[in-house]
C-alpha positions as CSV (number, residue, x, y, z in Angstrom):
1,X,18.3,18.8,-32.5
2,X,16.8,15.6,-32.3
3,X,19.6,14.0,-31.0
4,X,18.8,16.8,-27.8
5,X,15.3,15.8,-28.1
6,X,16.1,12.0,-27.0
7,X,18.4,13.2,-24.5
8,X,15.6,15.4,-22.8
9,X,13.4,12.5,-23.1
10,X,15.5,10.1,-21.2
11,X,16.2,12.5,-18.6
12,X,12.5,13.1,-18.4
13,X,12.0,9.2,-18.1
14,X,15.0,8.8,-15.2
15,X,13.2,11.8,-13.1
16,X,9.6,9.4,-13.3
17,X,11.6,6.6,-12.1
18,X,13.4,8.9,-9.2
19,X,9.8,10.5,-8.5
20,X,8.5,7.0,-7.5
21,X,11.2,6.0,-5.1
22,X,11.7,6.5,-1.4
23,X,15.2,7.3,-0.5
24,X,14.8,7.8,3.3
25,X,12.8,6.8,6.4
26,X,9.6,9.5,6.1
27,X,10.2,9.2,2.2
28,X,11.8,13.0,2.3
29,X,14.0,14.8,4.1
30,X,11.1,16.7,5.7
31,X,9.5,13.6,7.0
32,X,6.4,13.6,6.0
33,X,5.7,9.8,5.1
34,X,4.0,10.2,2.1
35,X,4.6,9.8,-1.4
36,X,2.5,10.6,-4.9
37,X,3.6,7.5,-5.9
38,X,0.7,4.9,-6.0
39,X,1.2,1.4,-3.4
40,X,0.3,-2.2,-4.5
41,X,-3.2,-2.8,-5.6
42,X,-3.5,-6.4,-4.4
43,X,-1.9,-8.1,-1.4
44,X,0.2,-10.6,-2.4
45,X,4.0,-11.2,-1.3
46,X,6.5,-10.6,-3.6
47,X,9.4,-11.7,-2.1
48,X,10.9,-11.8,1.2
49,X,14.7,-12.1,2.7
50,X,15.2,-13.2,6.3
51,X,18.7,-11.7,7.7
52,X,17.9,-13.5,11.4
53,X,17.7,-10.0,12.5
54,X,15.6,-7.2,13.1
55,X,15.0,-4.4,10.4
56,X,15.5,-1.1,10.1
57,X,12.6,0.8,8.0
58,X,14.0,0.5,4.7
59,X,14.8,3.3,2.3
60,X,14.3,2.6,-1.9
61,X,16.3,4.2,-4.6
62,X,17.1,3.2,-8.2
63,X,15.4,0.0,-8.3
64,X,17.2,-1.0,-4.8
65,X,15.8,-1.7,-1.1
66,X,18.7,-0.7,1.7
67,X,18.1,-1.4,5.4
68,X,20.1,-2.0,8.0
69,X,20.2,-5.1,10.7
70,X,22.6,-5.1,13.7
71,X,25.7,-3.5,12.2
72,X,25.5,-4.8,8.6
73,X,23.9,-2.4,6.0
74,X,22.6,-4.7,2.8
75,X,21.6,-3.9,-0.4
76,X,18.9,-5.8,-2.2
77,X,17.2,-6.2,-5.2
78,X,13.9,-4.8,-5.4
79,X,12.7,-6.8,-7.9
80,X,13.1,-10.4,-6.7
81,X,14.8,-9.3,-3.4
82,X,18.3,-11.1,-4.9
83,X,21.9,-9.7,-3.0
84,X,23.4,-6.6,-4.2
85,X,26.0,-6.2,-1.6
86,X,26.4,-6.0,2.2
87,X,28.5,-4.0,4.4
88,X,29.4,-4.1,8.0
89,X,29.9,-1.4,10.2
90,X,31.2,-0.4,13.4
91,X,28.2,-0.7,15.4
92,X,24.3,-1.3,15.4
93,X,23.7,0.5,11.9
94,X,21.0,3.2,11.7
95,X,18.4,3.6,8.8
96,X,19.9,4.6,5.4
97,X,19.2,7.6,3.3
98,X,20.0,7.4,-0.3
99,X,20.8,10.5,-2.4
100,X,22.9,11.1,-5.3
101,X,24.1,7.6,-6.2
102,X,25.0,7.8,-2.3
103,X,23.9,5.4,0.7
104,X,24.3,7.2,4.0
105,X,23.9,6.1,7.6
106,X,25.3,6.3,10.8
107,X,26.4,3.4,13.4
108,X,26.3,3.0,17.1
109,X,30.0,2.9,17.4
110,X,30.2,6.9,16.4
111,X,30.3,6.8,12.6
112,X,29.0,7.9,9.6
113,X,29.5,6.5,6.8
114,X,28.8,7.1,2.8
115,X,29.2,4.1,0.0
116,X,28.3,4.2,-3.0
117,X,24.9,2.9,-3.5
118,X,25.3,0.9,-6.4
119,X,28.6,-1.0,-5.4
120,X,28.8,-0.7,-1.4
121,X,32.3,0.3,-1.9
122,X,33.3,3.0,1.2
123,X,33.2,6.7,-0.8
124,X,34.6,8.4,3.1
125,X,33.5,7.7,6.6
126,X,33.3,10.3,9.4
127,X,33.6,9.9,13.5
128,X,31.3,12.2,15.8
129,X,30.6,12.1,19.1
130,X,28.0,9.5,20.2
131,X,26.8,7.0,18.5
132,X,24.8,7.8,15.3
133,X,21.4,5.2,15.2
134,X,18.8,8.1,14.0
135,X,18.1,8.6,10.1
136,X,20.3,10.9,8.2
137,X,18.6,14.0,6.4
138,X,20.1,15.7,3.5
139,X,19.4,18.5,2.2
140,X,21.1,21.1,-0.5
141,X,24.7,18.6,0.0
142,X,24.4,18.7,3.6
143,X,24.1,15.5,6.0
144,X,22.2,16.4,9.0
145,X,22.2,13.8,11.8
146,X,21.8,13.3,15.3
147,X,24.0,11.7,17.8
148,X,23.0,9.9,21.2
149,X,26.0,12.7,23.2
150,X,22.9,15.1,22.6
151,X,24.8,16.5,19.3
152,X,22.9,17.7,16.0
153,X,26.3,17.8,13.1
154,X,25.9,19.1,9.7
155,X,28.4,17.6,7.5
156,X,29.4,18.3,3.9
157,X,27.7,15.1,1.9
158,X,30.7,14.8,-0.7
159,X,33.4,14.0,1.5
160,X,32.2,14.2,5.1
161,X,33.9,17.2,5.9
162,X,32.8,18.6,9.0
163,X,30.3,21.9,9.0
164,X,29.4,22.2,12.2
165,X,27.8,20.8,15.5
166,X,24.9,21.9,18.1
167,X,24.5,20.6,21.7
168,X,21.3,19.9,22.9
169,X,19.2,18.8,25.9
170,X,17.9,14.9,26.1
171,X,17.4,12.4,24.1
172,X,17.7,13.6,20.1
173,X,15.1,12.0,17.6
174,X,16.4,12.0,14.1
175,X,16.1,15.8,12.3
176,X,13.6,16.9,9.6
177,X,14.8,19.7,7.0
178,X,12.9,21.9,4.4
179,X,16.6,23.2,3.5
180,X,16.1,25.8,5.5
181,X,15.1,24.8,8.8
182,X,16.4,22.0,10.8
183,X,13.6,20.3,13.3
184,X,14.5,18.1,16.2
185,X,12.9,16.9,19.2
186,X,13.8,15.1,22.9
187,X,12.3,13.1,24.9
188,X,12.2,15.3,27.5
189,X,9.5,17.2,25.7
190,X,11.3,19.9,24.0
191,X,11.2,20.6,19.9
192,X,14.3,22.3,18.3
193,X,14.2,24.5,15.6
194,X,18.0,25.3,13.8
195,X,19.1,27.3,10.7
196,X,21.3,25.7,8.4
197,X,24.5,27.1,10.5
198,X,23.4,26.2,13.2
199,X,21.8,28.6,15.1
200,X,19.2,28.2,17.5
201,X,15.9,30.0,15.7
202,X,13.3,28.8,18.0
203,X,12.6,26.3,20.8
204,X,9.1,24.8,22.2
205,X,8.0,22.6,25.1
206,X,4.9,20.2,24.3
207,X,5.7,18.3,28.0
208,X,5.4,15.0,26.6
209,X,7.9,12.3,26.0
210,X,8.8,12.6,22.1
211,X,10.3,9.5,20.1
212,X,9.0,10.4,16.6
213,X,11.3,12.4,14.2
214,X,9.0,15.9,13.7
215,X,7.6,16.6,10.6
216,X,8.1,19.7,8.6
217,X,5.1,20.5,6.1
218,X,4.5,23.8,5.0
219,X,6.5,25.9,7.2
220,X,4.6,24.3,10.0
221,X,6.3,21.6,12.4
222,X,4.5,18.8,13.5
223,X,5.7,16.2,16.8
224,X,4.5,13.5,18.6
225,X,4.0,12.6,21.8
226,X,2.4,10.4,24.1
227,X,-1.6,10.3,23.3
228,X,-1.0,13.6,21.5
229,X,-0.4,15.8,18.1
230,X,0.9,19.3,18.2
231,X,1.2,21.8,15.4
232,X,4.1,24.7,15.9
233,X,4.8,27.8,13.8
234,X,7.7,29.9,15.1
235,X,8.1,27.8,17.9
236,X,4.1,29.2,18.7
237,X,1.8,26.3,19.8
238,X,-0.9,26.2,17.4
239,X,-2.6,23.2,18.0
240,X,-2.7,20.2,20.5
241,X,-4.7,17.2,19.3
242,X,-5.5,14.2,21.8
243,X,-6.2,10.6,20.7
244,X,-7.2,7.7,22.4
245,X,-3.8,5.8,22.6
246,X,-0.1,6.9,21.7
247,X,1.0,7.7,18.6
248,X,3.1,5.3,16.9
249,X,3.2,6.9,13.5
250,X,1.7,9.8,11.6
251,X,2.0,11.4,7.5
252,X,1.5,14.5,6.5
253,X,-0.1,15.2,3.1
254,X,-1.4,18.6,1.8
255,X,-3.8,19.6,4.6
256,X,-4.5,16.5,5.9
257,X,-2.1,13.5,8.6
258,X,-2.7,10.4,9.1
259,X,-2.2,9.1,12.6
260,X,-1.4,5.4,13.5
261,X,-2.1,4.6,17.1
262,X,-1.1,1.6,19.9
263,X,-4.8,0.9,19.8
264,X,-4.5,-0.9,16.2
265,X,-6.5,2.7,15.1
266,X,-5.8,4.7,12.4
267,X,-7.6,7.8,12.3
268,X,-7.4,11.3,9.1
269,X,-7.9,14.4,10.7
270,X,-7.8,18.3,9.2
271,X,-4.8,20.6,10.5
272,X,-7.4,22.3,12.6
273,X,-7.9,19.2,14.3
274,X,-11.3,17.4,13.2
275,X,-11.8,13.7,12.2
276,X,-12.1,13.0,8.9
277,X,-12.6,9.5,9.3
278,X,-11.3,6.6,11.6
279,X,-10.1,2.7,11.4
280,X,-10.3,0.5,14.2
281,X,-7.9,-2.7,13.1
282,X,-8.7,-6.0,14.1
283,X,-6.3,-7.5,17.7
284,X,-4.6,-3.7,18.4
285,X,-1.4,-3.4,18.3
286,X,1.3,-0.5,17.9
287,X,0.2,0.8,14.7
288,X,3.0,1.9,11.7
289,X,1.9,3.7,8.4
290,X,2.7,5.1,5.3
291,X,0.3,7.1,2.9
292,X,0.7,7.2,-0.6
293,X,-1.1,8.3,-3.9
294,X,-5.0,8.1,-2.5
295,X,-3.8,4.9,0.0
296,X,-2.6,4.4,3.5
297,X,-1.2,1.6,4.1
298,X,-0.9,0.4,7.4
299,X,0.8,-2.7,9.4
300,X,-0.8,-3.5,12.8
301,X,-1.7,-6.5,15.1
302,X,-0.3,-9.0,12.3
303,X,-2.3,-7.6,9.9
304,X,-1.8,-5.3,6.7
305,X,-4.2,-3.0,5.2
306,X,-4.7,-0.6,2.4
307,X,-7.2,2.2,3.5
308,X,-8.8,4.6,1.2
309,X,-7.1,8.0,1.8
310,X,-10.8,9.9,1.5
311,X,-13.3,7.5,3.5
312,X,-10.8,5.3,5.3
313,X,-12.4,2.0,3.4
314,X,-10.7,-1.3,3.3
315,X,-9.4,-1.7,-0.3
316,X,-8.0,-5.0,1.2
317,X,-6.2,-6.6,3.9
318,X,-3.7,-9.3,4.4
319,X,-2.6,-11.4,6.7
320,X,1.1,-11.7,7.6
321,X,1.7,-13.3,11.1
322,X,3.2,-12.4,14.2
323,X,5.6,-10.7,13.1
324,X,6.8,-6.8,14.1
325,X,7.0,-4.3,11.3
326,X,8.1,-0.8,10.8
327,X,7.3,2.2,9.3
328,X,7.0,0.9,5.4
329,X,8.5,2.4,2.8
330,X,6.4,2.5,-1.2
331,X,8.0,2.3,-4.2
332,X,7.5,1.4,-7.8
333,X,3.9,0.2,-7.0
334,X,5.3,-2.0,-3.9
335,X,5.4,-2.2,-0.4
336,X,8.6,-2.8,1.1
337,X,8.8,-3.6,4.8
338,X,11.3,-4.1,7.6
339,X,10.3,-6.9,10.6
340,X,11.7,-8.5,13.5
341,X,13.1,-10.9,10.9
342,X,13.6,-9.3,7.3
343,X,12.2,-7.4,4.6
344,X,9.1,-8.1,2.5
345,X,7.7,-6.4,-0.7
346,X,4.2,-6.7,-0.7
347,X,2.1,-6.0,-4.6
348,X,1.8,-7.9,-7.5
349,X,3.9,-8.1,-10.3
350,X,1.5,-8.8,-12.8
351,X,-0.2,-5.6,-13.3
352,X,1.6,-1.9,-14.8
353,X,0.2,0.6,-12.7
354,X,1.9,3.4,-11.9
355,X,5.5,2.9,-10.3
356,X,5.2,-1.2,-10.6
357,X,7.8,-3.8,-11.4
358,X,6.6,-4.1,-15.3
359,X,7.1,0.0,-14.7
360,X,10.7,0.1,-14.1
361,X,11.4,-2.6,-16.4
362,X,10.1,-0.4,-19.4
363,X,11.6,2.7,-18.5
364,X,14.8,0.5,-18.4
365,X,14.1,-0.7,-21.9
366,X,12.9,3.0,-23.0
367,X,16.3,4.2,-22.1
368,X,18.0,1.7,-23.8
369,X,16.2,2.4,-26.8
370,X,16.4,6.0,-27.1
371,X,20.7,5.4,-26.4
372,X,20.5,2.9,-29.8
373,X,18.4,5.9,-31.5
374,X,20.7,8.2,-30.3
375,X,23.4,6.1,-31.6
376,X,21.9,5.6,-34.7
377,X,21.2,9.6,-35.2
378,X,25.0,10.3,-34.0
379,X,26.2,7.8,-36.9
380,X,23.5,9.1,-39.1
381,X,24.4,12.8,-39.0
382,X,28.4,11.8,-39.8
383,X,27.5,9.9,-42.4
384,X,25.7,12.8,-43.9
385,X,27.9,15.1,-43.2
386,X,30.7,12.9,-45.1
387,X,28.5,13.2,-47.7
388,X,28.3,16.5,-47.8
389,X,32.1,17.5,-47.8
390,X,32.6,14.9,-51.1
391,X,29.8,16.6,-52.5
């Protein structure tokens, strides 16, 4: 019995450690760009790699930043930022999404690939038709991907094997999935709604150019375009928000998304449409964010900031150059973001708030110790069982 004890424990422990991670662009396969976990409290750099390349947001699972750059997937440390592995593909590589010990992504050069995450050793690799650059979603041990022939392919995750494919009109962002539906969008204006075989359930035209991967939150699909949010249930329009520049990036938490803009604005508004609060950052500039435990964080016009989630208050700000970032992704207390030239983690390691470095290190070192108790109890039990039979 206590033997099963530990072992619940340490599963309990692993499940913390997953719940802080973010395996894919959006930090779920639904999109929505936010996480409970909580960001960096101070902004200090880490570490940073420079590949000589630009970056593809970066995804974070089991204490490991993947990106791609050009057509090389790497793997790096996300605790000093130290080589794990590399990989080259086929083709300009898209953004990776890790799940189940699994690193997927596609390339330009028509493939999709899985390795296994830990090693980067090639697990199966799949052709489809176009090339593949958009974020893999999977859902329930399906891959769901989009392809620049206008294709949407569901594919089996354990060994590629081919489920089925949907053509559609334009130019295909990469899908969202709640498992049960399948959202995609064009930029010819048009949102996509499939079932997991396929089927077309529902179709909507907003009329604007859409680049951002929609966002599925409670039933409800939200997209993107031009100066503009819009809010679909059943393919029904049931809201159209204007801004004052383009949308660059948006999160979706509870009730509540958080819009970045090409004004350097960031701005919190209720599903029905009213500002909660607004930012206006310093120089402008194409805005990219990610929200997380009562934070956003957001990179724009060389700057980073950490906004209060409530007021949208400066907890601080940084300065980080000229350089172009991406959508970030937050993890174990850290900031971890793709630029023109590499990856940085942003956050200190000094302090243990939730999901930081000190963080994973102890539940590393709680593991450990409950497999030596276990161990112990194993050896323990025998040895009183011996006893028992000579008795």
């Amino acid at each position: 019995m206590r033997t099963l004890a530990l072992i619940i424990a340490i599963l309990l422990a692993a499940g913390a450690c997953g719940a802080q991670e973010w395996p894919t662009p959006g930090h779920d396969p639904q999109r929505t760009g936010y996480s409970e976990n909580l960001g960096p409290e101070s902004p200090e750099v880490a570490w940073s790699v420079h590949v000589g390349s630009a970056v593809s947001p970066p995804s974070v699972a089991d204490h490991t930043v993947y990106f791609g750059a050009e057509n090389i997937m790497y793997a790096l440390s996300a605790f000093n930022g130290s080589p794990v592995w590399s990989v080259e593909a086929d083709g300009r590589v898209s953004p990776p999404t890790v799940h189940g010990g699994k690193a997927y992504f596609g390339s330009s050069g028509g493939t999709v690939y899985c390795l296994d995450a830990a090693g980067g050793n090639t697990v199966w690799s799949h052709p489809v038709n176009g090339g593949a650059t958009e974020a893999i979603a999977v859902s329930s041990g399906t891959l769901y991907l989009s392809t620049s022939a206008h294709y949407v392919y569901a594919l089996r995750a354990s060994d590629g094997g081919f489920l089925w494919a949907k053509i559609l009109d334009g130019v295909l962002t990469a899908p969202a999935t709640d498992g049960t539906v399948i959202a995609v969008a064009n930029n010819m204006g048009r949102v996509f709604a499939l079932d997991t075989l396929g089927n077309t359930i529902w179709s909507a035209a907003v009329n604007e150019v859409i680049t951002l991967p929609p966002v599925i939150s409670g039933g409800k699909v939200w997209v993107a375009g031009g100066r503009k949010l819009f809010l679909l249930e059943n393919g029904a329009m049931l809201r159209e928000i204007r801004f004052q520049a383009d949308v660059n990036s948006f999160s979706v938490s509870g009730g509540m998304v958080y819009v970045g803009c090409s004004d350097g604005s960031v701005e919190a508004i209720t599903e029905s449409g009213a500002v909660t609060w607004r930012f206006e950052g310093r120089g402008g500039g194409a805005t990219y964010l990610a929200a997380a435990g009562n934070s956003v964080f957001a990179w724009s016009g060389g700057r980073l900031y950490s906004l209060s989630m409530d007021k949208g208050e400066t907890l601080w700000v940084m300065d980080i150059g000229a350089i172009s970032c991406r959508q970030p992704a937050i993890a174990y207390g850290k900031l971890f973001i793709g630029s023109s030239d590499g990856v940085y983690c942003i956050g200190s390691w000094g302090s243990i708030p939730n999901g930081s470095a000190g963080t994973g290190l102890l539940y590393i070192c709680i593991a450990a110790l409950l497999l030596l108790a276990i161990v112990f109890l194993e050896k323990l039990e025998k040895g009183q069982q011996a006893r028992k039979r000579r008795a």
